[in-house]
N, C-alpha and C positions, 0 to 999 in steps of 0.2 A: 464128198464132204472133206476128208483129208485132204483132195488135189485143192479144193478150193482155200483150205487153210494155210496148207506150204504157200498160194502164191500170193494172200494178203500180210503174210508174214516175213515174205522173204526183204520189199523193200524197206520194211523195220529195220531187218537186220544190216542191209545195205548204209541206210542212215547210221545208225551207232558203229558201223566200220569205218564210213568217212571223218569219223569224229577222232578216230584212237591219233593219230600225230600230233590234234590239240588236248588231247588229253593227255598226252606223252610228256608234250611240250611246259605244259602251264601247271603238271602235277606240284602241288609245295608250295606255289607261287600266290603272292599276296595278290588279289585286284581289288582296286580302291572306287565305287562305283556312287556319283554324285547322281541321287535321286530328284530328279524335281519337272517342272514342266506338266504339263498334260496325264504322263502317269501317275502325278501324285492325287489326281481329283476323280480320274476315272475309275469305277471298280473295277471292271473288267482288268484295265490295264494294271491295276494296282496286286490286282490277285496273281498275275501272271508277271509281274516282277516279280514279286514275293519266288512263287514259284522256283523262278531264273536262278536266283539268288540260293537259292537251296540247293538249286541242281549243282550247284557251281562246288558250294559246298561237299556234294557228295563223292561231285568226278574230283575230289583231291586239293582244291584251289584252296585259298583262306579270301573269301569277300570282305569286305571291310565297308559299310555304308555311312556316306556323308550326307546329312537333308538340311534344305533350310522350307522356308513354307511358304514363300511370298502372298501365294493367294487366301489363304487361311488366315495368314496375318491380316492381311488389308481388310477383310470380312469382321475380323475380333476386332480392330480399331474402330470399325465402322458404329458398330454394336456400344464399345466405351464410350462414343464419341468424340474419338481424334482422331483427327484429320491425316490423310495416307500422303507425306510430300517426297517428292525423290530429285536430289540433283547427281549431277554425274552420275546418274545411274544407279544411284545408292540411295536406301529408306533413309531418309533423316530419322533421326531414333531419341526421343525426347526422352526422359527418366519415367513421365508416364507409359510411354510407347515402350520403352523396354520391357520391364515389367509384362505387359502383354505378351511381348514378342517372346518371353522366356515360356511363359504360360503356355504359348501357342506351340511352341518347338517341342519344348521337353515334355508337355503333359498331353499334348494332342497329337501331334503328325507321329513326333517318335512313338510314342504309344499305341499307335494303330498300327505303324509298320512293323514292329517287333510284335501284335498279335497277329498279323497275318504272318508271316515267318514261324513265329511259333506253332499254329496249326497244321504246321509239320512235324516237329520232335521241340524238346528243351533246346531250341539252338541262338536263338537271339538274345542280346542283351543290350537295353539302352543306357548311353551315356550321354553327357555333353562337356564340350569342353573344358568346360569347368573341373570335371571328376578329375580327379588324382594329376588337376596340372597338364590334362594332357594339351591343353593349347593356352597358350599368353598372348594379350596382344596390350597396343597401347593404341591411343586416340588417333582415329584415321583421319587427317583434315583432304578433302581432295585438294584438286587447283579448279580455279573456272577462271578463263579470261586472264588466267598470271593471277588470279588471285585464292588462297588459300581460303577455304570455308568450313565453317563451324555446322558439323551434320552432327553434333551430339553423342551418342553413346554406340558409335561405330567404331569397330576396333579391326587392325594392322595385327598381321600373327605376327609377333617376335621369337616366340620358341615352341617346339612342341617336344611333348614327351610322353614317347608310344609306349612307353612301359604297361601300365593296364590295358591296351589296346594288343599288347603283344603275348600278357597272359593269358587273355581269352581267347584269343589264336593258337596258343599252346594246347589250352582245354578242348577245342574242339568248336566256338561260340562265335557265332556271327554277330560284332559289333556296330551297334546301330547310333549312329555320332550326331548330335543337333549340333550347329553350327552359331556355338556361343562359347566364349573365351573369358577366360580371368579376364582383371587387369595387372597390371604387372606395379602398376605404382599407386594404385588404390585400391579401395576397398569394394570396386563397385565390377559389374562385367559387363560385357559389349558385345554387339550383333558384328556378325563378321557373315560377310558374302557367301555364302555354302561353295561354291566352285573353287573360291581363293581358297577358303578351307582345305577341300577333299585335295587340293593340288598341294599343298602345304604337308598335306599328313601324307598322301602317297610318296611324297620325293621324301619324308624321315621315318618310314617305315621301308625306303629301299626297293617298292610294290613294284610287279614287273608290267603292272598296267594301269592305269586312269579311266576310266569311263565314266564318261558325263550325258546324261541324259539330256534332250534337248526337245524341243517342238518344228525343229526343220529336219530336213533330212542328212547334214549334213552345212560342211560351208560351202557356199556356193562360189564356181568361177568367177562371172561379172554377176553378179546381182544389182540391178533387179532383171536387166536383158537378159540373162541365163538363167536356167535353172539347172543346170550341167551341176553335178556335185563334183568339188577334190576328193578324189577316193585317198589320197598319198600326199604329204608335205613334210619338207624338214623343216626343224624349228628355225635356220636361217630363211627361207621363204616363206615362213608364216611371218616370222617377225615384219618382213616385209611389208605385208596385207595389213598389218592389223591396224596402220591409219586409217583404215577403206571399210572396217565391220563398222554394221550396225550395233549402237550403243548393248543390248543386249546380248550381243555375241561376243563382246570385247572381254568380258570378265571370264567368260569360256575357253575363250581361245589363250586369253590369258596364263591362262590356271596353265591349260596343254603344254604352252612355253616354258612355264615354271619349271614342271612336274620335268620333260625329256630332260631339258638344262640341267638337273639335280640329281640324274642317276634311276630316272623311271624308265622302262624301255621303251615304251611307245605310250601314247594319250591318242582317246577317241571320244571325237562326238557322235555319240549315235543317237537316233528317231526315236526315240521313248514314248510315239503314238503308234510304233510299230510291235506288235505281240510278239513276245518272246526276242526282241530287236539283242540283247546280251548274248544269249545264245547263238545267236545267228552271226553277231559277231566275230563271236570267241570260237567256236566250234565248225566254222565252213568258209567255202573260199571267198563265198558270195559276201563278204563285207560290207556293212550298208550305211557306214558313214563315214567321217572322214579320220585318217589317224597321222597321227605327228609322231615322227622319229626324229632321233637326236645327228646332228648335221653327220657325226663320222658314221652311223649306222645304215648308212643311205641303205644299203644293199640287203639289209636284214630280212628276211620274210616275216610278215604280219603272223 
């Protein structure tokens, strides 16, 4: 009975050894991790970020969670009866459609996500951008065709201000961020992209990481002929790609450009249909999606 317990125990102990260098590594350290995709609707997958997310917490990190809800939302408009329209990529957001959109973010996805976190200790706290100023933005018009368009109550961050985002990181609190912004010259507030977002707050919180959650596994070489993932890219060879991503990838890969650009040390897209995919990330060599470093850091280890 003992022989057989030292030898289901020993690769236990093997795994939490191969972790001590990123736990060494990333002790102290903010990661900024945009929730959305496939884990937001799955439980399984939802109960096992939650999870991730705590662990991260415990091995030393400060997590910091950005969401927006897209699927949730399309379903609440559905129900209102307004109609779900998207150009460039982005929800057109009418003052009816906001209104829901707020509904949806701050009293639904955030509120589920901070119960599942919480059914580990007192550790989550939701906000949205709105609270204490931490994000401003003003009217985002896109371009289509050279021509500027009127998407409604979609907002551009102009400033952010991590102050409550950085007392609850003091405390001990995993902050859980909806992805909605004052306005800066009204009265009124704006749906802003979750990935622009969480790229936005990682580069003025200083975060030593970006994680974005995704439903690929990664960006792909030539897509659609390949399925080959970039495991490695600098932000000048991403910038390169990013005419060639799919509309959907573009706000992603986006953000990762932001975030290295502005003092973040690396940005990843990981598979967020993959269980424990953060972990496996952060803690092994086996990396499983793709990460962006800043052009002078080529050389840096992940």
């Amino acid at each position: 009975m003992t022989t057989t317990r030292k030898h289901t125990a020993l690769p236990k102990a093997q795994i939490l050894i191969e972790a001590l260098p990123w736990l060494t590594r990333h002790h102290g350290k903010t990661v900024v991790i945009k929730f959305g995709g496939n884990a937001m609707v799955n439980e399984e997958l939802k109960a096992a970020f939650a999870q991730d997310v705590v662990f991260l917490r415990h091995a030393g990190l400060k997590p910091v969670v950005v969401h927006g809800g897209g699927p949730q939302i399309s379903r609440a408009l559905d129900k209102h009866g307004i109609v779900s329209e998207f150009k460039a990529g982005l929800r057109v957001t009418t003052e009816d459609a906001m209104d829901v959109v707020r509904m949806v973010l701050a009293g639904q996805v955030q509120r589920e996500l901070v119960g599942l976190l919480n059914q580990h200790g007192p550790l989550a706290v939701g906000l949205t951008g709105e609270d204490a100023h931490t994000m401003t933005a003003t009217k985002h018009q896109p371009r289509i065709d050279g021509e500027l368009v009127d998407i409604g109550r979609v907002g551009e961050i102009t400033e952010i201000d991590t102050g409550a985002i950085e007392a609850l990181l003091a405390d001990g609190r995993i902050p859980v961020v909806s992805s909605i912004a004052r306005s800066q010259d009204d009265g009124h507030v704006y749906n802003v992209n979750a990935d622009t977002a969480a790229a936005a707050l990682a580069a003025a919180l200083g975060a030593e990481t970006l994680m974005v959650l995704t439903d690929v596994e990664g960006l792909y070489e030539d897509w659609p002929n390949s399925d080959e993932v970039i495991s490695r890219l600098t932000a000048s060879q991403l910038e390169k790609l990013l005419p060639e991503l799919s509309s959907g990838m573009v706000p992603k890969m986006e953000g990762c450009l932001h975030a290295v650009r502005n003092g973040v040390r690396n940005a990843r897209v990981i598979d967020g249909r993959v269980q424990h995919s953060i972990l496996l990330e952060i803690f092994t060599d086996e990396g499983i999606g793709t990460m962006v470093v800043p052009d002078a850091h080529e050389g840096d280890a992940g």
